[in-house]
SESE-861772 format. One record per residue: residue in three letters; x, y, z of N, C-alpha, C, O in turn. Coordinates in pm, whole numbers, plus 32768, in hexadecimal, padded with zeros to 4 digits. Layout:
# SESE-861772
AlaXYZXYZXYZXYZ;...
This chain:
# SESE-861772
Unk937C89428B1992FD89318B61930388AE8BB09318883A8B8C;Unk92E888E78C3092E388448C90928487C58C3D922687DF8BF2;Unk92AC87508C57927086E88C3191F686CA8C8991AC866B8C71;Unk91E7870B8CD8916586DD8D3090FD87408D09908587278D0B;Unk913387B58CE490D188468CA390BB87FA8C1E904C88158BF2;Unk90FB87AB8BD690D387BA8B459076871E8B6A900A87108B31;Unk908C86EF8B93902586648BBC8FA0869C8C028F3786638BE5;Unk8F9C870D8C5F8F3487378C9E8EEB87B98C308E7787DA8C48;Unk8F2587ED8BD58ED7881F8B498EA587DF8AF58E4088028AB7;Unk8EE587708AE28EAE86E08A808E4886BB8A9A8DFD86B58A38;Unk8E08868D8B298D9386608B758D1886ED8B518CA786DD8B21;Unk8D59877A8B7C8CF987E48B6A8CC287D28AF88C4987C68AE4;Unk8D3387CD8A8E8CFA87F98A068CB4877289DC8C658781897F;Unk8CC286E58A128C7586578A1E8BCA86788A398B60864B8A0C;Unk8BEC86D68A938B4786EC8B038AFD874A8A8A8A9587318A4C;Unk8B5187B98A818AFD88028A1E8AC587EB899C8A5D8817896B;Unk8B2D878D89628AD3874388CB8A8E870A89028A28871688BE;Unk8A7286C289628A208659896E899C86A689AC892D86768993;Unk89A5870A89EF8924874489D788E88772896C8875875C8946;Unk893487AF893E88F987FF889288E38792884D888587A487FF;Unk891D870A884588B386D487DF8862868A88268820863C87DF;Unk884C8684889787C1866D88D5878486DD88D9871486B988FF;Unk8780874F88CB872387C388E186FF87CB8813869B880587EB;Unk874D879787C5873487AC87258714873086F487328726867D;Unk86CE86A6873586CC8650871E863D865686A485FF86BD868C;Unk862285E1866C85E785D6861D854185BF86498543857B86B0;Unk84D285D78629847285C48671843D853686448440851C85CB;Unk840E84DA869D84018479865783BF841685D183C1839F85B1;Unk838D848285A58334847C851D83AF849B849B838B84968425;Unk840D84B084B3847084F1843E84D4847B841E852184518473;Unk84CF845383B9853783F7837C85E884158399861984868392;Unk860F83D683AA86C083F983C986CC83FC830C86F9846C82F2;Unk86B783B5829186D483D382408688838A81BF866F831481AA;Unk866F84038170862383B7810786448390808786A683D6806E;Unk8630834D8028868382EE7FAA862D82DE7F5085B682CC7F69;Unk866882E57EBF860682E17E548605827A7DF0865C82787D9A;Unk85A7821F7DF585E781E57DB8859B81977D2C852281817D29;Unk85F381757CC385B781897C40859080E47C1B85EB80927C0C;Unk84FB80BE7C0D84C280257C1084B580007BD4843D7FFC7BBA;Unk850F7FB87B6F84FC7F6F7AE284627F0F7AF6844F7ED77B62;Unk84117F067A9E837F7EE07A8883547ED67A0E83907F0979B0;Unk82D37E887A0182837E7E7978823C7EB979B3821A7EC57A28;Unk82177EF6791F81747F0978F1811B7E9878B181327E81783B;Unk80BE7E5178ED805A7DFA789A7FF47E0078807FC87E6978B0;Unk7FA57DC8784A7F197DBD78567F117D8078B97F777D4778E0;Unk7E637D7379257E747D2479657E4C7C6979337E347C09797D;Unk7E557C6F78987E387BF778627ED77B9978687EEF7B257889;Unk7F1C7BF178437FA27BAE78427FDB7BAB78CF802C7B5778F7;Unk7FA97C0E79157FF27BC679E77FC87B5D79FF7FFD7B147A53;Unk7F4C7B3679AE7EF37AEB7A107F1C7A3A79B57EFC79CA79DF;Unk7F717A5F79287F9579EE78FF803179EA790F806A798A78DC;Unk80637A29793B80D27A227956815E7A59790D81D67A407918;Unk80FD7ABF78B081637ACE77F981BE7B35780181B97B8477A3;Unk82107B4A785882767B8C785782C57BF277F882E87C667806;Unk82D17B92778D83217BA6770F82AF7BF076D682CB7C067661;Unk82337C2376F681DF7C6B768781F67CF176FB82117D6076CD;Unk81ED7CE2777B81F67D5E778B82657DF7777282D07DC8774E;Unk826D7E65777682907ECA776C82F47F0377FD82CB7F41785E;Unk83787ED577E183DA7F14784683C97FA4786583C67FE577FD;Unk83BA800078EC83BE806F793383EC807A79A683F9801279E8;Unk840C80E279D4846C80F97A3083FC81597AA7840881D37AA2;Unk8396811F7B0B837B815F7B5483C281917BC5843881A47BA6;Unk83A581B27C4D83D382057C8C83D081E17D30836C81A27D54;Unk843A82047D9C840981BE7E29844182337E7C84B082637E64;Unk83F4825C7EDA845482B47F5A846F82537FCC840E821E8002;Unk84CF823E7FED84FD8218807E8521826C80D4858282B680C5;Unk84D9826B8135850A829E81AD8518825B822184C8821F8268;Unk85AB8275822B85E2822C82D585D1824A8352862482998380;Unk856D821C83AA8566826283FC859D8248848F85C881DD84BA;Unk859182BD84D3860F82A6854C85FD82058576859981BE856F;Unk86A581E185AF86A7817185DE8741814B85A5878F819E8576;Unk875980C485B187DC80A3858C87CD8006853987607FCC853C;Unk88187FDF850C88027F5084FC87B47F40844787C47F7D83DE;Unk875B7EC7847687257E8083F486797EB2843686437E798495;Unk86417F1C83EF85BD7F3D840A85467EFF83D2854A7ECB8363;Unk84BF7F02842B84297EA983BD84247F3B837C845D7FA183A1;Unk83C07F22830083B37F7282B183107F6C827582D57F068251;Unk82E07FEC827582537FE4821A8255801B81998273808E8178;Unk821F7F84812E825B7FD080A381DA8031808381797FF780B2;Unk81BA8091805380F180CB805580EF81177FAD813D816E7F86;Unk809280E27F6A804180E27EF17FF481247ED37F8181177EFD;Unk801181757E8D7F8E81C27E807EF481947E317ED181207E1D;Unk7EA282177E097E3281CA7DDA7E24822F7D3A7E77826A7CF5;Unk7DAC82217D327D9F82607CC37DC783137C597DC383417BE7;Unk7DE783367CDD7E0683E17CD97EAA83F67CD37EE3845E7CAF;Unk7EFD83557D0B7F7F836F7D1F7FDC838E7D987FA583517DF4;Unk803383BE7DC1804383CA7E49801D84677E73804284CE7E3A;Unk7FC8845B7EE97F8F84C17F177FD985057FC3803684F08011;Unk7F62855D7FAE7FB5859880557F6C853C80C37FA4855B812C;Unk7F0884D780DF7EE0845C813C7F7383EB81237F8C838A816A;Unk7FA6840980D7801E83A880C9809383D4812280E583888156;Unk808E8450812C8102848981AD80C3848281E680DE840E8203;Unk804C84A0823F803E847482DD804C83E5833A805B83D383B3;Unk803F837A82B3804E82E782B6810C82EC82F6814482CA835E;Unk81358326827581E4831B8294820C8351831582608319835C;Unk81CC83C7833781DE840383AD81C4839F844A820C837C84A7;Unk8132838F8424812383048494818682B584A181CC82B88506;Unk81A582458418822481F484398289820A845982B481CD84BB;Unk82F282878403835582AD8439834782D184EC83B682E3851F;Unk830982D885208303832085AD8312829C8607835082A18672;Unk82D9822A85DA82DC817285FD835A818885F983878196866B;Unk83AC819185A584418162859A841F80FA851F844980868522;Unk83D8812884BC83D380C0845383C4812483D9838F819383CE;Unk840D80CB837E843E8134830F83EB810A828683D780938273;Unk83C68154823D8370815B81FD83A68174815483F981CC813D;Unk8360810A80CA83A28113808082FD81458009829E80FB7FF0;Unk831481D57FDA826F81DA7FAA829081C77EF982EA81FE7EB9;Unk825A81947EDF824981567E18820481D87DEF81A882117E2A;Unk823E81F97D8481F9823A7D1581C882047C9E8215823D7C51;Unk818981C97C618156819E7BF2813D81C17B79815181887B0E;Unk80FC824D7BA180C082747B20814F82EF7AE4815682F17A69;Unk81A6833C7B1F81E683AD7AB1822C83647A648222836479E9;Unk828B830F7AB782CB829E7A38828F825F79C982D682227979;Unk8202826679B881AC822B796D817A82BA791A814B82A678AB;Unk81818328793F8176839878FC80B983AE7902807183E578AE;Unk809083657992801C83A179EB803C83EF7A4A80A684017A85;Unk7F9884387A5B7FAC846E7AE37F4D843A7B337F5984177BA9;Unk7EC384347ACD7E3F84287B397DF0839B7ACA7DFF83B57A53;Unk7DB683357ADF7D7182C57A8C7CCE82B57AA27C8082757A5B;Unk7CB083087B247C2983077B517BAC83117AE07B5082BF7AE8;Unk7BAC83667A897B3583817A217B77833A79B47B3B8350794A;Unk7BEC82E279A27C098267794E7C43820C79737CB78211794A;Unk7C27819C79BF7C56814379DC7CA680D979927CF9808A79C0;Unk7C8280E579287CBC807A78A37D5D80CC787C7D8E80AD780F;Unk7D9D812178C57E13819978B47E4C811678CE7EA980F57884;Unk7E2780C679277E87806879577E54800979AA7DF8801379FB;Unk7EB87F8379807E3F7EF879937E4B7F267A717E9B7F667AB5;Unk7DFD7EF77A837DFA7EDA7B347E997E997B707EE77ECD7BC1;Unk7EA07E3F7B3F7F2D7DB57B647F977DF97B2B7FED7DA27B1F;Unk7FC27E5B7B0380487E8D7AF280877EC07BA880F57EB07BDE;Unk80087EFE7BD880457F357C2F80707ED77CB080B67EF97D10;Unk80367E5C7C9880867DE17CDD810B7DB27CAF81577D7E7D01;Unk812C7DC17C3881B27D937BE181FD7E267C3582787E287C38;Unk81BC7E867C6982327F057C84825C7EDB7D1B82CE7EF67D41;Unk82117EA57D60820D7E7E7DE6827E7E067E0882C27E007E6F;Unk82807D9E7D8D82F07D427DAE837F7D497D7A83E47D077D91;Unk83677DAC7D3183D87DFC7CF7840E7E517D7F84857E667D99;Unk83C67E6C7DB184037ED87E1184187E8B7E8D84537ECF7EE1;Unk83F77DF97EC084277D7E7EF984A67D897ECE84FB7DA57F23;Unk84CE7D757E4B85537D607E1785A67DD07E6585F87DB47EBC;Unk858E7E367E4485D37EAC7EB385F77E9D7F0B86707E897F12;Unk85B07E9D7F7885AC7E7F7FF185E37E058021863A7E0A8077;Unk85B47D837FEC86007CFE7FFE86867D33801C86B57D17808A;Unk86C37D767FD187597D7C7FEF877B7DE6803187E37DD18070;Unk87487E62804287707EBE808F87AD7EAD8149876F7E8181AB;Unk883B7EE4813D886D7EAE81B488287EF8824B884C7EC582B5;Unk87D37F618250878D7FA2829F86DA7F3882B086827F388305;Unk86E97F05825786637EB1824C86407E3C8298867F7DDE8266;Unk85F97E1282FB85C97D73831E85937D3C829E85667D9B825E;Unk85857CDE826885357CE381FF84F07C53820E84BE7C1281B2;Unk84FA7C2682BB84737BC882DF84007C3582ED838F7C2182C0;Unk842A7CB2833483BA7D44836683C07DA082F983F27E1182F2;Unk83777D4B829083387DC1823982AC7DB081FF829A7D5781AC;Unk82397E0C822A81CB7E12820D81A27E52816A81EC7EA38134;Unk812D7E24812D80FB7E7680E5809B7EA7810980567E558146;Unk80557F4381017FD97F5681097FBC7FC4809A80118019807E;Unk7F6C7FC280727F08803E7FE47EBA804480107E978016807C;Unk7E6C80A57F9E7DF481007FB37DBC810D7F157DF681437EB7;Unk7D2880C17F157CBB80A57EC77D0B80707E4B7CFC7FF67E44;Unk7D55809E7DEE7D5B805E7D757DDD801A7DDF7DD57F9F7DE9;Unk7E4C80577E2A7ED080117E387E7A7FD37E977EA27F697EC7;Unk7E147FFC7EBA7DD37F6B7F6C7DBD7EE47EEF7DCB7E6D7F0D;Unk7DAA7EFD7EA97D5B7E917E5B7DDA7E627E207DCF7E017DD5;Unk7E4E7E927E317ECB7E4F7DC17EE47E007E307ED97D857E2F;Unk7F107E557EAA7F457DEF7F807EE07D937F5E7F1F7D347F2F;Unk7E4A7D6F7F587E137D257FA97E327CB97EF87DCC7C757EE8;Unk7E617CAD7EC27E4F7C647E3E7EF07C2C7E427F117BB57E43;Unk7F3C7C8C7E427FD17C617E5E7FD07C047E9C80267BB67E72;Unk7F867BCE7F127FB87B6A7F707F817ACD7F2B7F737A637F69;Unk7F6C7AE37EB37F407A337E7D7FA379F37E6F80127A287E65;Unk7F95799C7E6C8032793E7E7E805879057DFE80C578CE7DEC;Unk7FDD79177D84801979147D018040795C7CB8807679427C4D;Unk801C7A1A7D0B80597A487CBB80D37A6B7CEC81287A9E7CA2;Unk80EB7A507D7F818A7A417DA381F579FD7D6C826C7A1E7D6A;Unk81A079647D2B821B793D7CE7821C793C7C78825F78DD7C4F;Unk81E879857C1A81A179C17B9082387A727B9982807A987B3C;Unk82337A977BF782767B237BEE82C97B2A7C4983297B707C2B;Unk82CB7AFA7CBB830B7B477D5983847AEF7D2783797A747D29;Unk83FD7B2E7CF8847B7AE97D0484E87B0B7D61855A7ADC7D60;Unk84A67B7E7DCA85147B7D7E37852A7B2B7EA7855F7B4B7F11;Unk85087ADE7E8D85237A637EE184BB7A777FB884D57A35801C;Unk847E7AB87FAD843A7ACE804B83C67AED801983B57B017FA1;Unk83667AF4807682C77B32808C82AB7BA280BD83047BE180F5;Unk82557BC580B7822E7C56810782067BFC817E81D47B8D8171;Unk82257C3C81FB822D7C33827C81457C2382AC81017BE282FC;Unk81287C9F8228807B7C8A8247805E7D0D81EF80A17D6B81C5;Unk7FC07CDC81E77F987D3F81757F447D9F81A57F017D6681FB;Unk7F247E0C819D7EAA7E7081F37E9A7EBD81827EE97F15815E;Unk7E177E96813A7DE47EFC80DB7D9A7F1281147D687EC98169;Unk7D6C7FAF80EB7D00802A81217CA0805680B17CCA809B8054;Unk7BED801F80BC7BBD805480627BF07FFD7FF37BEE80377F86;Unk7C0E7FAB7FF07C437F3C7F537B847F1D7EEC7B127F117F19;Unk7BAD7F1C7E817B4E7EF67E337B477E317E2C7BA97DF17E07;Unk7ADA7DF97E4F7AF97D5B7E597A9D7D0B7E127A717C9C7E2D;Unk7A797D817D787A0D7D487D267A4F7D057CC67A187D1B7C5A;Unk7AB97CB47CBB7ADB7C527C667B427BD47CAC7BA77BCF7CF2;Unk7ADB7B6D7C647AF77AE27CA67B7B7A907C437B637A5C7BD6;Unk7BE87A947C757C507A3C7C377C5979AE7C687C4A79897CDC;Unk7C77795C7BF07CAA78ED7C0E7D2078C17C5C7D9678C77C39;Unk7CE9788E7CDB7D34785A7D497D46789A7DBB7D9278747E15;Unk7CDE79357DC07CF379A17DE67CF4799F7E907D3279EF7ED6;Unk7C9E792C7EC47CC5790F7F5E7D5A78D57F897D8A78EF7FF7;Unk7D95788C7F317E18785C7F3E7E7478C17F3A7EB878E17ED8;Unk7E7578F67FB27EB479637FD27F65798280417F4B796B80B8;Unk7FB579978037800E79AF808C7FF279AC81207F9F79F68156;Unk8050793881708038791781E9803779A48234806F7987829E;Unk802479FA823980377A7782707FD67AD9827D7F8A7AE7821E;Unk7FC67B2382E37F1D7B5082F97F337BC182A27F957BF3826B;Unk7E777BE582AA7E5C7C1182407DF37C9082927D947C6182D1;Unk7DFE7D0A82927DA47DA182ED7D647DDF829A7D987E2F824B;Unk7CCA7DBC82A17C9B7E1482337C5A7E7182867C247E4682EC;Unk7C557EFF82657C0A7F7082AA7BB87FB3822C7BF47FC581C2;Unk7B387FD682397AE97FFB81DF7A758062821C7A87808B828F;Unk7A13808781DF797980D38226793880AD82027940807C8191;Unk78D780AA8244783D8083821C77FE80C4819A77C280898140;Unk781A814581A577CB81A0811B7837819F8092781281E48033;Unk7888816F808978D981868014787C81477F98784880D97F83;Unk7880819B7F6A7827817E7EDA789A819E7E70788181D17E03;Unk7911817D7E9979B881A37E0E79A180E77E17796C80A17DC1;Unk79D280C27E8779EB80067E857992800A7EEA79A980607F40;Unk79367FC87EF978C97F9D7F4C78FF7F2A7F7C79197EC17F40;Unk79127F54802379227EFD807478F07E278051793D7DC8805D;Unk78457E25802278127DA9801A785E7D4D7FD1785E7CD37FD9;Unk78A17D9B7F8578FF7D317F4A79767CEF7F4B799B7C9B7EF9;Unk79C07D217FC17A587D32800A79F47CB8806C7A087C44804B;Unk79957CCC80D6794F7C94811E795A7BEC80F979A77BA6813A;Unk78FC7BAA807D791B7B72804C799A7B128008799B7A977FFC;Unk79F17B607FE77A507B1D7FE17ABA7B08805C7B227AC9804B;Unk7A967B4180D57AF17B23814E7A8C7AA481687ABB7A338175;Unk7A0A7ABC816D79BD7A2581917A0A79A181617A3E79398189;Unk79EB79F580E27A66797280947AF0792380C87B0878AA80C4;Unk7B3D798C80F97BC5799880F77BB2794681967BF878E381A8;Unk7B43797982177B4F7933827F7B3C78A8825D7B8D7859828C;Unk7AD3787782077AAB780281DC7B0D778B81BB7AF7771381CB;Unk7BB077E181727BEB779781667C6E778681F87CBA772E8221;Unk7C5477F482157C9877BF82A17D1D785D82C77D7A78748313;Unk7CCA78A782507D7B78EA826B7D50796A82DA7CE37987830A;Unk7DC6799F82EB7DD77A1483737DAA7AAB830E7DEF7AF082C3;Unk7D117AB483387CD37B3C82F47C857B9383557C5B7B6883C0;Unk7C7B7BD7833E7C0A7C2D839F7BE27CB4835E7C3B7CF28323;Unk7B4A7CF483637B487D5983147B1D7DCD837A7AB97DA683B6;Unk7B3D7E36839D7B0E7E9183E67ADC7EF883C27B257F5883A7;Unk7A4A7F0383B779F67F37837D79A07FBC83DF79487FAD8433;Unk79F0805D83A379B680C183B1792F80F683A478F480C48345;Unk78E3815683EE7852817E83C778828211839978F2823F83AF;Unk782F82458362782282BA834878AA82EB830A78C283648308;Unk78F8829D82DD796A82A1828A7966827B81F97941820D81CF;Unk799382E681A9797482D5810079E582A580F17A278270814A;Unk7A0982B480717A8F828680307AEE8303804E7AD8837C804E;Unk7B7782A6806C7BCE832080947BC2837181037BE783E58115;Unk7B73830581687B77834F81E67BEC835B822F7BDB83A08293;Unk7C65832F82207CC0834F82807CE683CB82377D5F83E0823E;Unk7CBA8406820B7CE4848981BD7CCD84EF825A7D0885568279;Unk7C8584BD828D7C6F84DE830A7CD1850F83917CC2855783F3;Unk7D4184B783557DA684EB83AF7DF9857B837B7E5A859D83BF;Unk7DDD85BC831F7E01862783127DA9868683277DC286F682FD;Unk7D3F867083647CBB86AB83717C5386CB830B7C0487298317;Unk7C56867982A87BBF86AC82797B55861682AC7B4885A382D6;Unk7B25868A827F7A66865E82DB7A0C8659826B79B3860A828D;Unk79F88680820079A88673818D7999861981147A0B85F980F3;Unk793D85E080C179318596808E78FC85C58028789E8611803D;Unk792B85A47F7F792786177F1F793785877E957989852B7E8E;Unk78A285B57E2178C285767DA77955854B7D5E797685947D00;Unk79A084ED7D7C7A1D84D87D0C79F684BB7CA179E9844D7C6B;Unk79D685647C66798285417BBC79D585017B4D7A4A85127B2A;Unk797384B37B207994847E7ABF79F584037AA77A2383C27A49;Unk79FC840A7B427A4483717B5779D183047B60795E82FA7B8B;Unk7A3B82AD7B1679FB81FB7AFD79F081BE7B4A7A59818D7B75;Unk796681987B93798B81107BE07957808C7BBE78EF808C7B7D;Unk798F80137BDE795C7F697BC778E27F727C4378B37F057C62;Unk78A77FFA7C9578467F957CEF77EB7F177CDD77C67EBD7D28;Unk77D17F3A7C4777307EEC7C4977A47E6F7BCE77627E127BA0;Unk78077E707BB1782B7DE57B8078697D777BBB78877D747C32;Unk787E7D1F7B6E78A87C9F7BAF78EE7C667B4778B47C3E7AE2;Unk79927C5B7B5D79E97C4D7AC17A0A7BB77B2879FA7B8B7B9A;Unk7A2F7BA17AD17A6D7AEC7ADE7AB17AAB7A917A7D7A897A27;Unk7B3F7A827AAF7B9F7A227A5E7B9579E179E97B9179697A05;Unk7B8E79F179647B62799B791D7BE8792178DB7C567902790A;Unk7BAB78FC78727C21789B78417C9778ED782D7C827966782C;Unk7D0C78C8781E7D91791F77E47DA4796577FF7DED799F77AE;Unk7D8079C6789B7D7F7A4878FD7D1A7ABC78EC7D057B1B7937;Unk7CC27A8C78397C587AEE78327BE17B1378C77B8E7ACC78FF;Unk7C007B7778D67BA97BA7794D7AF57BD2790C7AD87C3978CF;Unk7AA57B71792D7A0D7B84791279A67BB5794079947B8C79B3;Unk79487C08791679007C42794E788C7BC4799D786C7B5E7961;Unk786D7BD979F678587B567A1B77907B5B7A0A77467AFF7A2D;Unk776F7BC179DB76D97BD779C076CA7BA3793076797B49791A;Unk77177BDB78C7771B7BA3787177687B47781F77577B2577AA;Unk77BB7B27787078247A9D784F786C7AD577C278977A8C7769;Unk78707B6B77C178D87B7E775B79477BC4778779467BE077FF;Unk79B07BEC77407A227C34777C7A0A7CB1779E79DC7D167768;Unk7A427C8878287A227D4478767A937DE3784F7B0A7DFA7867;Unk7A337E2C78147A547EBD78167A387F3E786579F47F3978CB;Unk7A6B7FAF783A7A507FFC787F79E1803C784479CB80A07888;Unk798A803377E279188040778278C77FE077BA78617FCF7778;Unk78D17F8F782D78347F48785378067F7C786878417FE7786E;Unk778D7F85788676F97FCB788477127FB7792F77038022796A;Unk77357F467988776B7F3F7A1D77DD7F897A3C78157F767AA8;Unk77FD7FCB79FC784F804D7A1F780C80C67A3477B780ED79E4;Unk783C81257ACF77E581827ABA783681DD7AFA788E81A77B3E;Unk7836826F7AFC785682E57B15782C83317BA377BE831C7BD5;Unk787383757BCE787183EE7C4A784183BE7C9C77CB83CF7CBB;Unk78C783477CFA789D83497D5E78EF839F7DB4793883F97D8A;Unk78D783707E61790583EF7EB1798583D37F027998835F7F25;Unk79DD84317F247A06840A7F707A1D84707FD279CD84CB7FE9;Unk7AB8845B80217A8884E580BC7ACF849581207AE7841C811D;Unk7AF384FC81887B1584CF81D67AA884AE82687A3384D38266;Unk7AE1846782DE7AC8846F833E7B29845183B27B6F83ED83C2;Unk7B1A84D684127BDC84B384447B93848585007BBB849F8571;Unk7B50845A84E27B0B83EC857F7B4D837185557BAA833B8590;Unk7B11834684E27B2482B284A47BA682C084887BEF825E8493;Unk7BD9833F845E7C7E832B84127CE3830D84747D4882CE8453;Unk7CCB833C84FD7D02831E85807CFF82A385777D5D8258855D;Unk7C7D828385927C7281DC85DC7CBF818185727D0A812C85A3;Unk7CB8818984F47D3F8132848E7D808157848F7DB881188435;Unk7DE781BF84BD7E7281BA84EC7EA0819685687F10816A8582;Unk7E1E81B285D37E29817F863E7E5C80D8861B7ECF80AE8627;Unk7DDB808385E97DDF7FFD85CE7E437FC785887E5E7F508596;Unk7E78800285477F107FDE84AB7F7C7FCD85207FC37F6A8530;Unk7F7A8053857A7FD1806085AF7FEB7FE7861B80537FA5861B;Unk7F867FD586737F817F7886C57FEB7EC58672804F7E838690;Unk7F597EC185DC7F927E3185AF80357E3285A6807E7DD785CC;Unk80627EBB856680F87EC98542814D7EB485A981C17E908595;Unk81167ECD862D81757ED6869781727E3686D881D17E058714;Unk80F27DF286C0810C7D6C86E6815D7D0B86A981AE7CC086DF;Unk81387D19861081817D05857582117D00859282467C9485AE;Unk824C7D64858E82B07D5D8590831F7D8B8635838F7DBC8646;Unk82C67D61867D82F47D8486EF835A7DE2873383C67DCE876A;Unk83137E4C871A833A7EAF875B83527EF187D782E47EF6880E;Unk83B87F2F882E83AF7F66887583C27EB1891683BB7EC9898F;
């Protein structure tokens, strides 16, 4: 075969792969590849996170998906938390958004490794602050992963995990737990519960902080997230809260389209309490200055939640925007 025929077939058959995998390419929401990976962690009370007791807690092995998404190199990454129910299907439309950025996404499981599924109608299944100990554990991951930036990595959750992101970022309990040596890049809890006041709790990580919430949530009532960003501006740090109308709890549920808002019976909420730091990490009911349970009489039942996919837009719209300035994209 002439050498100029087999050089001028080489180029054909050049042209033709190179269409077919541009005509079979990946759409940009789809991960190039996903990884599982297994998160050594405690279980504590949240009396012993909050004193630092290590040695009392209970070794487990929770759970992480990574997904890489198109691109090449060292990627930012959103680590995302779930809340009280566990990881849900509003947790893939989140991944879907990012992966489509070109940012790869690492989602925590908490509760099967713990041999939960759902904590809502018992909250005491498990202290609150574990699921921050799963978050810097999964720092540890990532810190080293060679596909990873690991200056561009965000945390963000949702109601119990919004409340682990917006709590994670204290700077005592970073150096109380976070031993992978970096920070989260910024925190964006959604809907976070912000009815308990810790010691030192404005001394927070130089790194901004996105809270998105609704007006009607009666699961974590906005007034009290409100409040403690007052706080948090007061001391000087980078916060902002962006506050939905006509959005319950779990409105970005919205981006998969529901529209309805429905009793989560028999779930617990702190609306009407006020817990607070006590001596030795005891967390206090702060009405009656004794130790807070899930048997206070300020504990109360069925509130609502639901989606709304107007509002669920406009916070992915907005996430999306901060992410792309964040970590500069594009």
């Amino acid at each position: 075969m002439p050498t100029a025929f087999r050089a001028a077939m080489a180029v054909i058959a050049l042209c033709v792969s190179t269409v077919l995998a541009s005509a079979q390419s990946l759409p940009k929401e789809v991960a190039t590849r996903a990884e599982i990976y297994p998160i050594p962690s405690l279980t504590l009370s949240d009396q012993q996170f909050l004193s630092g007791d290590a040695a009392a807690g209970k070794a487990v092995t929770v759970a992480g998906e990574f997904r890489v998404a198109q691109g090449t190199g060292k990627l930012p990454v959103v680590v995302l938390m779930h809340g009280s129910s566990g990881v849900g299907a509003t947790t893939e439309a989140w991944v879907h958004a990012f992966n489509a950025m070109g940012i790869s996404t690492f989602v925590i499981d908490g509760f099967t490794g713990r041999g939960l599924t759902v904590v809502g109608p018992n909250q005491a299944l498990l202290g609150r602050l574990n699921l921050i100990m799963d978050t810097y554990r999964s720092l540890e991951i990532l810190a080293k992963h060679p596909r990873v930036d690991p200056d561009r990595i965000v945390l963000m959750g949702f109601s119990r995990g919004g409340q682990a992101t917006l709590y994670a970022s204290l700077e005592r309990f970073n150096k109380l737990w976070n031993k992978s040596g970096i920070q989260f890049a910024a925190y964006i809890p959604f809907y976070p519960d912000c009815s308990t006041t810790y010691v030192g709790d404005t001394d927070v990580a130089a790194r901004p902080i996105r809270i998105f919430h609704g007006t009607p949530d009666d699961y974590n009532p906005v007034r009290s997230c409100k409040a403690f960003v007052e706080r948090l501006k007061a001391a000087g740090r980078d916060v902002a809260l962006t506050e939905y109308p006509d959005s319950a709890h779990g409105f970005d549920s919205g981006l998969l389209g529901v529209s309805t808002v429905a009793v989560s019976a028999n779930a617990q909420t702190v609306r009407n309490c006020k817990i607070k730091e006590g001596d030795a990490g005891v967390l206090m009911n702060g009405d009656t200055n004794a130790p807070f349970t899930y048997k206070d009489s300020c504990v109360e039942l069925n509130p609502h939640v639901g989606g709304n996919p107007t509002t669920a837009a406009e916070s992915r719209k907005a996430v999306e925007e901060f992410l792309q300035a964040l970590f500069k994209l594009g």
